[in-house]
N, C-alpha and C positions, 0 to 999 in steps of 0.2 A: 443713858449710856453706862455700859458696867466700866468701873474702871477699879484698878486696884493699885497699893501702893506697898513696894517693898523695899526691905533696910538689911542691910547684914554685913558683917564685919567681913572683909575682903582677905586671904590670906595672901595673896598675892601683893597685896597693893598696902596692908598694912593699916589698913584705914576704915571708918565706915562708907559704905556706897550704896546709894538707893537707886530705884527704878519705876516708872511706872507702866501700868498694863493698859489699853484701851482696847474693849470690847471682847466677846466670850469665842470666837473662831474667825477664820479666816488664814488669809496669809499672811504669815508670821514675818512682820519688819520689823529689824533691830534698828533702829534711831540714834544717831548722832546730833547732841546738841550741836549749831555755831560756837565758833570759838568763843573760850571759857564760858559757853553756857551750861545749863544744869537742865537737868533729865524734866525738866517740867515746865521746858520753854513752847515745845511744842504746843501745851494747853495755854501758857498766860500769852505768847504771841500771836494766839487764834487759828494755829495748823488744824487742831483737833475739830474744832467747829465745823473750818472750812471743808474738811474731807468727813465730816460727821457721818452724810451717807454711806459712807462704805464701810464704817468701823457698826454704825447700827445695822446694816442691812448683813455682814457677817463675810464682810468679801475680805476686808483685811484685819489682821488682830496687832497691834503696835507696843511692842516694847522702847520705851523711851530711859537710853540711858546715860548715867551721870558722865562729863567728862571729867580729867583732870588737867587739862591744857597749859592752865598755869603755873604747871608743876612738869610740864614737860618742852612745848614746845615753844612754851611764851616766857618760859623763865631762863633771861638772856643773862645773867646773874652765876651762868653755870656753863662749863665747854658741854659742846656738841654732843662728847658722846656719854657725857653724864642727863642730858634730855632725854637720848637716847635710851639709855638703860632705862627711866623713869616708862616712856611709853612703851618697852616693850614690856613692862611690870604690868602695864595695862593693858595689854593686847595679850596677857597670859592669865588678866581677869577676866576681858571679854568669852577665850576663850574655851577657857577651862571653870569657868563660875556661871558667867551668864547665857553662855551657848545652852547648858542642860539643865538651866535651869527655864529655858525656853523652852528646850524641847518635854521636860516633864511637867510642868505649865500645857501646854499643846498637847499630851498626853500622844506626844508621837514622836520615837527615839527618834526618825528617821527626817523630822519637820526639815521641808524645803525653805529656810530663814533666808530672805533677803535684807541686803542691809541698805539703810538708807539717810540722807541729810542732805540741811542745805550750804553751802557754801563751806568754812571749814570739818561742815560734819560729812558735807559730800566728799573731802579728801579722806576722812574717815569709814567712809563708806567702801570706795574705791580701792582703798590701803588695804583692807582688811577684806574686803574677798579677792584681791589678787594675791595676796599673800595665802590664804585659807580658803580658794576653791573647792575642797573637801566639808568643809563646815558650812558656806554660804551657795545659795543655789542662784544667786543671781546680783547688782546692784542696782542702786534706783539715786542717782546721785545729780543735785541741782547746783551749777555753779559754783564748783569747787577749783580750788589751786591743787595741781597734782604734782608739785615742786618743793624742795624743802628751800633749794639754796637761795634764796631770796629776801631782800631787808624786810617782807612780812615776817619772819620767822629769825629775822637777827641772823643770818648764814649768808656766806658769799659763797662761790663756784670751789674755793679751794678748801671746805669746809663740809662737804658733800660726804666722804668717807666714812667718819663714823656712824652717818643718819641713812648711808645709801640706801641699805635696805626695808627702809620707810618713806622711800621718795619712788611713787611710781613710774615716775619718767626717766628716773634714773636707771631702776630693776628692771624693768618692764622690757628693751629692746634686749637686753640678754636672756629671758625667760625662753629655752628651748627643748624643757623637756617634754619630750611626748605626752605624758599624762597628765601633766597641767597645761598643757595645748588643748588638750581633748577636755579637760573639765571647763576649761574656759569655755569652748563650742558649744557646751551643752546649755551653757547658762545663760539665762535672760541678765542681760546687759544694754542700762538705761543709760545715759549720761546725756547731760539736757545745758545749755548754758544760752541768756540773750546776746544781744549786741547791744545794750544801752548803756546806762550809767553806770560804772563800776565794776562790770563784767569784763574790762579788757583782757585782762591776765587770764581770769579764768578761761574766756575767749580761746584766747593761744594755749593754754595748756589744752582746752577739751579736743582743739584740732590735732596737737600732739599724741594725744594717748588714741584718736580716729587713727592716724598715721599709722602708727604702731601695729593696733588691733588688724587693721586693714594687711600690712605686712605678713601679719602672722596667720592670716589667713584666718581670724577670730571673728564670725560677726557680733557686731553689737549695732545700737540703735542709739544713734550719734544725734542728737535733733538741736538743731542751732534757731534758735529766733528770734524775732524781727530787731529794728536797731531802736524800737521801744519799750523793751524789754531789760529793764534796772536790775542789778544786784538787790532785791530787795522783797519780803514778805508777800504781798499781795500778787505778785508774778508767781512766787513758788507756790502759793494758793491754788493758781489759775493751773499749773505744771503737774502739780498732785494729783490733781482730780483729772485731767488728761490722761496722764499714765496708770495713773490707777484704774479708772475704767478701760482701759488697752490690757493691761495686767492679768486683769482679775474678772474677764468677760467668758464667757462659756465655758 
């Protein structure tokens, strides 16, 4: 498997940040670690193995990148909307650092990047192409919380304000503009969550953001399963290689 490993000082973020690459072509997936993971969980948790066919046979190409979570939405240590400022520092790394350097990686201004993760990299996932359906052509997101205001994230209901517009369930039923209606429509839109151990939240959020999409007349491809179906690795194993062969088939 080709894999590559890159470092470089973030002018956004102020910091160094690294990434890793797996495999020479395919569909370009930007990766979200789990919370406070690091861009090379995917290899030591066994994602990379598990979907190995498709990264060696050339269907999908995988950019796996660093978070900073603990600096943003885990560090209760700081009000709301100073988290806030921290992640949008990152989401103007994502955007403006790692987007083109995807696409000149991929040697194609134009790469259709979807983005992807499991559980809080799925809210990562989520977050970041509804906010930038212009840069992302689709998500691929496993059991994710699509909510900030919640004692996972140290926020109550009356604490939503500063962070609104990084809480998808929050933005999401106000988004009415024509051309981010229609970008949505265009886009492959995964969102996948079980019914077993530890999935309840995400559970309720993923039927939340079905709700919505469905309102708006947006399709996506909402797929709920069985109720032995964990919060946990070896499901999103099984999840990957599903979707990705639906994906990235003819």
């Amino acid at each position: 498997m080709h894999i590559e490993e890159h470092r470089w000082h973030s002018a956004h973020l102020q910091r160094e940040m690294s990434l890793k690459v797996y495999g020479h072509w395919g569909q370009p997936l930007i990766v979200f670690p789990c919370s406070r993971g690091r861009y090379f969980d995917y290899e030591g948790l066994g994602m990379i193995e598990a979907i190995s066919a498709f990264i060696n046979g050339g269907r999908v190409k995988l950019f796996c990148v660093d978070s900073i979570d603990a600096e943003s939405w885990y560090d209760f240590g700081v009000a709301p909307a100073v988290r806030n400022a921290r992640h949008e520092a990152y989401g103007r790394y994502i955007t403006g650092e790692v987007v083109p350097f995807i696409r000149n990686h991929c040697e194609n201004p134009g790469a259709n990047i979807m983005t992807n993760g499991c559980s809080m990299g799925a809210y990562h996932a989520v977050n970041f192409f509804f906010k930038h359906p212009d840069l992302f052509g689709g998500t691929l997101a496993l059991s994710g919380l699509y909510r900030l205001d919640r004692p996972e994230f140290g926020l109550q209901g009356h604490e939503i304000e500063p962070v609104y517009f990084n809480s998808p369930l929050a933005y999401l039923p106000g988004v009415s503009d024509t051309a981010t209606l229609e970008a949505y429509r265009r886009s492959r839109i995964v969102i996948c969550c079980g019914q077993g151990a530890w999935d309840e939240e995400a559970l309720a959020d993923t039927r939340d953001v079905e709700r919505i999409l469905l309102a708006k007349g947006v399709p996506a491809w909402i797929d709920i399963w069985g109720h032995d179906v964990n919060h946990d690795w070896p499901w999103w194993f099984k999840q990957m290689n599903y979707f990705l062969d639906k994906l990235t088939s003819g």
